[in-house]
C-alpha positions as CSV (number, residue, x, y, z in Angstrom):
1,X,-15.0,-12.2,-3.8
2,X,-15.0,-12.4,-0.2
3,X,-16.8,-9.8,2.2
4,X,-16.9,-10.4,5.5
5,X,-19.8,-8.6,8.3
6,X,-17.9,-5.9,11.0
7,X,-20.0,-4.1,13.1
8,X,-22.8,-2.5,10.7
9,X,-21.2,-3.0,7.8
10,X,-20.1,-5.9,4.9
11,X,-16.5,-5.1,4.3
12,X,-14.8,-6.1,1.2
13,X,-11.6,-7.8,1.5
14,X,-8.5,-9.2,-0.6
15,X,-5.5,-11.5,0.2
16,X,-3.0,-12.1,-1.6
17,X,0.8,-14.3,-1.1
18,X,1.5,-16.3,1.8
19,X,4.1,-15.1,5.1
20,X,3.2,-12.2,7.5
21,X,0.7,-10.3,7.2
22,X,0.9,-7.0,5.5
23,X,-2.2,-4.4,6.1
24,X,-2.7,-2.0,3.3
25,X,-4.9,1.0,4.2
26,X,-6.6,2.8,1.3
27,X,-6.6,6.4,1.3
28,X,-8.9,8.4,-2.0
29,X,-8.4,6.0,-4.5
30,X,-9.8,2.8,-2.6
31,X,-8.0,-0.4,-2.7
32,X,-7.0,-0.3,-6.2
33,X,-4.5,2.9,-5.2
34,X,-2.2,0.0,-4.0
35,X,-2.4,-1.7,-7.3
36,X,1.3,-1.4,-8.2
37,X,2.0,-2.3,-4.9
38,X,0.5,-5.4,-4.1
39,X,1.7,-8.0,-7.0
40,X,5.7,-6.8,-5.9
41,X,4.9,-6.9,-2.0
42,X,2.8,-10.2,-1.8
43,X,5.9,-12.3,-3.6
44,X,7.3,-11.8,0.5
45,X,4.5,-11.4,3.0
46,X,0.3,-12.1,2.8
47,X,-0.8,-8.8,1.4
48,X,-4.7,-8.2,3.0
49,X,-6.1,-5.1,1.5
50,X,-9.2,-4.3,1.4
51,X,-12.2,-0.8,0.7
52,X,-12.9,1.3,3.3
53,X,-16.4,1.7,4.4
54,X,-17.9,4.1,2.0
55,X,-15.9,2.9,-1.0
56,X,-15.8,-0.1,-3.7
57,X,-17.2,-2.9,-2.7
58,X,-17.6,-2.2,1.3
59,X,-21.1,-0.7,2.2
60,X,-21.4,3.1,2.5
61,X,-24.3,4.0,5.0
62,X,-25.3,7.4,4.5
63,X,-24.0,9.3,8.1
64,X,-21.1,10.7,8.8
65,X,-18.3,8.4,9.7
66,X,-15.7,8.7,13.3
67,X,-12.0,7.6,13.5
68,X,-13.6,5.0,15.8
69,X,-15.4,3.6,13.4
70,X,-13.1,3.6,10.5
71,X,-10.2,1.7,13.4
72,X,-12.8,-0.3,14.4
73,X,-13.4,-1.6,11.0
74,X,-9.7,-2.7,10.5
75,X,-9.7,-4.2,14.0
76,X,-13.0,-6.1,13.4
77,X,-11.3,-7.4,9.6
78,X,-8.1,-8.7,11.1
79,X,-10.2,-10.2,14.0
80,X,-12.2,-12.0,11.8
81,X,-9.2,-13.8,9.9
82,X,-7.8,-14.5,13.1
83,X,-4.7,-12.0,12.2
84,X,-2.4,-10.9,15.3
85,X,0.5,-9.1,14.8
86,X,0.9,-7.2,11.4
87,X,2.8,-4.6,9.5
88,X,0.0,-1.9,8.8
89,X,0.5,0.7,5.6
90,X,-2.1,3.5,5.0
91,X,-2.2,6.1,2.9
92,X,-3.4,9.8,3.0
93,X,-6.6,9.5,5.1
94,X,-5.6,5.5,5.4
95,X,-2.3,7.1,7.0
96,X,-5.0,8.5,9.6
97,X,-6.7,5.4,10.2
98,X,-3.2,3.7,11.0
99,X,-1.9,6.1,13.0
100,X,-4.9,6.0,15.6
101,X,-5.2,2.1,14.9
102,X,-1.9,1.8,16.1
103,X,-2.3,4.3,19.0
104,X,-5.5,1.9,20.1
105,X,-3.8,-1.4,19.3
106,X,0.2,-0.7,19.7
107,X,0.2,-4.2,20.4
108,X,-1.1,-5.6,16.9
109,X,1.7,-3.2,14.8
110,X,4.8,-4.8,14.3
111,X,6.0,-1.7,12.2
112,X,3.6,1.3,10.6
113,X,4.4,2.7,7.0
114,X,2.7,6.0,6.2
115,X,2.8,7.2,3.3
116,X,1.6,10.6,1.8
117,X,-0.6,11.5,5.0
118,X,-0.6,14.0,7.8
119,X,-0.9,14.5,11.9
120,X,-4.0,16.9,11.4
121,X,-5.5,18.2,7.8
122,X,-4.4,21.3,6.7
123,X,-6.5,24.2,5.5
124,X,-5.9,23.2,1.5
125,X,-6.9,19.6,2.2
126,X,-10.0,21.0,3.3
127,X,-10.2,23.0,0.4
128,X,-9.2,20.5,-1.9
129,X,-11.6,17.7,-0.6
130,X,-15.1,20.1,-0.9
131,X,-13.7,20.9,-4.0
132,X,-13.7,17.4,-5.4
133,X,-17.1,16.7,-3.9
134,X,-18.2,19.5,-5.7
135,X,-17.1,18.0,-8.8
136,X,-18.9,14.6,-7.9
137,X,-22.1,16.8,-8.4
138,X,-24.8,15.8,-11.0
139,X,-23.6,18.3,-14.6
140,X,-20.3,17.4,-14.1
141,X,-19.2,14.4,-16.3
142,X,-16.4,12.3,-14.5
143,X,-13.5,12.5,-17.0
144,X,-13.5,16.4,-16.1
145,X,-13.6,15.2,-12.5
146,X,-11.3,12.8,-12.8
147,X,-8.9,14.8,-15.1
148,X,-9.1,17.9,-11.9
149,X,-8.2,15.3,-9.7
150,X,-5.0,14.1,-11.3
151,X,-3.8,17.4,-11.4
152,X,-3.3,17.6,-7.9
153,X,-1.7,14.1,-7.5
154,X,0.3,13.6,-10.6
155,X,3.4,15.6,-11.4
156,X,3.7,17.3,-14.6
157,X,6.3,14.5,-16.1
158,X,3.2,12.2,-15.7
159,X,1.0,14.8,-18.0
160,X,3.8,14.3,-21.0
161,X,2.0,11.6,-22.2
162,X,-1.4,12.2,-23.2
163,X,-1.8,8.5,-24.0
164,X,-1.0,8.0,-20.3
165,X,-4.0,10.4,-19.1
166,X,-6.4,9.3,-21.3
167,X,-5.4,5.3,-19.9
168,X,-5.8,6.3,-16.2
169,X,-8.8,8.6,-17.2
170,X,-10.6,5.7,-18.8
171,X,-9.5,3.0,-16.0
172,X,-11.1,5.7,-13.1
173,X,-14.2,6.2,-15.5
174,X,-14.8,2.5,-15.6
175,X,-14.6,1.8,-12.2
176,X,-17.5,-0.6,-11.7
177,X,-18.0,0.7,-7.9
178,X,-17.8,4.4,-8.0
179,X,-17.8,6.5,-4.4
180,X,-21.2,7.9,-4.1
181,X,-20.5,12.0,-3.4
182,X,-22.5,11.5,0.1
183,X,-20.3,9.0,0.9
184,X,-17.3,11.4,0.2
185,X,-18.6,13.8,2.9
186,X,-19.4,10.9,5.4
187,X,-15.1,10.2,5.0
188,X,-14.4,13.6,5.4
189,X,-15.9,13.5,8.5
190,X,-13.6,11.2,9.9
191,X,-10.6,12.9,8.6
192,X,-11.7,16.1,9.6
193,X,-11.7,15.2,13.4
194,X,-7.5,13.9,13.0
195,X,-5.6,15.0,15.3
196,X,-2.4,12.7,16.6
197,X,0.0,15.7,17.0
198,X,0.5,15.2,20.7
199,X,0.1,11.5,20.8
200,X,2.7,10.5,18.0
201,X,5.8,10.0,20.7
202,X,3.5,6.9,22.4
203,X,3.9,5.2,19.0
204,X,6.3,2.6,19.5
205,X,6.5,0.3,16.0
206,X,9.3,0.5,13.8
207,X,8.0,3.7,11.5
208,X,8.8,4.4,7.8
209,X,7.3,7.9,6.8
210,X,7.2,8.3,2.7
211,X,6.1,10.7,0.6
212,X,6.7,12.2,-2.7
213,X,8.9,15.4,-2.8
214,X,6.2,17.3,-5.4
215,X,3.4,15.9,-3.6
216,X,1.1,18.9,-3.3
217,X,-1.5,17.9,-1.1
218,X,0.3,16.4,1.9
219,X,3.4,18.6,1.2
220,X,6.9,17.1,2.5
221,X,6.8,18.9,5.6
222,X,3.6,17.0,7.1
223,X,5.8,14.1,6.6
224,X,9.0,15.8,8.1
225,X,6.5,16.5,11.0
226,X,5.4,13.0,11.7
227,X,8.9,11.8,11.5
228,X,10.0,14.2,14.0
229,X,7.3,13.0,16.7
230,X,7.5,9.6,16.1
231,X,10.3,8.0,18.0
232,X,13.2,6.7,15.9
233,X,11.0,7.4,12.7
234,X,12.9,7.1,8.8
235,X,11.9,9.1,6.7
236,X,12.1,8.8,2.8
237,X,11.4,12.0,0.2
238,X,11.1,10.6,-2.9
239,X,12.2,12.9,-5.9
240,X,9.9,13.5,-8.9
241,X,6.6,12.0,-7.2
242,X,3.5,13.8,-6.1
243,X,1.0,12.1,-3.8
244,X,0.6,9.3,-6.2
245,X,4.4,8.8,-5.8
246,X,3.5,4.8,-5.5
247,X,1.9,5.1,-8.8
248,X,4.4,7.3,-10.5
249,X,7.6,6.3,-9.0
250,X,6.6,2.5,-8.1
251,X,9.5,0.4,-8.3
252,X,11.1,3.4,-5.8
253,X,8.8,3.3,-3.8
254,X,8.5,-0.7,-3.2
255,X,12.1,-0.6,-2.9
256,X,11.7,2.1,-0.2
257,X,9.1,-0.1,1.4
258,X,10.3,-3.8,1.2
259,X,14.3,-2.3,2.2
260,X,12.3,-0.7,5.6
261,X,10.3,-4.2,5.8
262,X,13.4,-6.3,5.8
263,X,15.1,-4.2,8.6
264,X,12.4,-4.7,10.5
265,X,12.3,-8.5,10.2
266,X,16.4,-9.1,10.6
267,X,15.6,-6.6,14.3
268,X,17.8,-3.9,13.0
269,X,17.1,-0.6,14.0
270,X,15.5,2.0,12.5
């Protein structure tokens, strides 16, 4: 599979379809947290996702990690495939990455999608991320982790189904390329430091905001607040998802996405 050398690092990439570019920025769950969304989405455009440094198959150097860095390392990947102008997607800390990508780059986005992320971390992000790096700790065995996890991005409609858990438990146990716990910190770093509250009326793309309506750890009013200082944003609350609304609610949510998209391409405003 392809990886490609920006700046320090070998960054692992994907591409999939053919038409304009999509970007999909990973947020907790690495690249595969798109899953669902990139079979539907690269029928239309040329889907390029691709890990993060410090998670599957991109390099994680141990020291803490900037927003530069983390911009720089989308910039350098699209440089490299010779990709101009793209519509860029992030989620959760991706949503970070994008924001401040687009910010430094305004001229590469031809519309941003953000999706379950946040202006500046609130105190229970905080919480919640030293929380799961305390559960990354040796003595802790990862279906626990992984099962703490869910419960803060999952809904309790997705808990009927105990067959259900115990599939997405076993698929996040078996993941070949696990996220080293130091490598969790050097993120958080990054995240930590975002802070586009007074900078979101110079973003000038097109702008869907999405998020789940139960979503717990970037509640709906982060979203309502990054729609309200981004110029001519849309914003979409989707009902009975949580922060893995794209997972839960996934033909919703591509809907939501690809409707936005196709505005966007006919010049229609948003």
């Amino acid at each position: 599979m392809p990886k490609v050398k920006i700046g320090d690092i070998n960054m692992y990439y994907e591409i999939h379809g053919e038409g304009k570019p999509l970007v999909l920025i990973p947020g907790g769950p690495g690249r595969m947290g798109w899953a669902r969304q990139i079979r539907e989405f690269s029928q239309k455009y040329q889907v390029i996702s691709f890990d993060n440094r410090g998670e599957g198959q991109t390099d994680a150097p141990n020291h803490p990690y900037s927003m530069e860095m983390m911009v720089e390392d989308t910039a350098g990947l699209l440089d490299t495939l010779g990709v101009d102008k793209v519509h860029l997607a992030g989620f959760c800390h991706g949503g970070a990455i994008a924001q401040n990508f687009t910010l430094k780059y305004p001229q590469q986005v031809k519309s941003l999608i953000l999706f379950g992320t946040v202006a500046k971390i609130t105190g229970l992000m905080r919480h919640v991320a030293d929380v799961w790096y305390r559960l990354m700790q040796p003595g802790v065995d990862q279906e626990t982790r992984f099962r703490e996890q869910f419960s803060w991005v999952y809904t309790d409609k997705f808990f009927e189904s105990e067959e259900q858990v115990q599939a997405y438990v076993n698929m996040s146990v078996s993941n070949p390329y696990p996220r080293p716990a130091y490598a969790w910190l050097c993120q958080g770093a990054f995240y930590k430091e975002h802070d586009t509250r007074e900078r979101l009326g110079e973003i000038s793309a097109p702008t869907l905001v999405i998020v789940g309506k139960e979503d717990i750890i970037t509640p709906v009013k982060c979203s309502e607040e990054l729609a309200r200082g981004i110029p001519n944003a849309k914003l979409i609350i989707l009902g009975e998802g949580g922060h893995m609304v794209n997972v839960e609610k996934a033909a919703d949510f591509n809907q939501a996405v690809l409707g936005f998209l196709a505005e966007v391409e006919k010049g229609e405003k948003v």
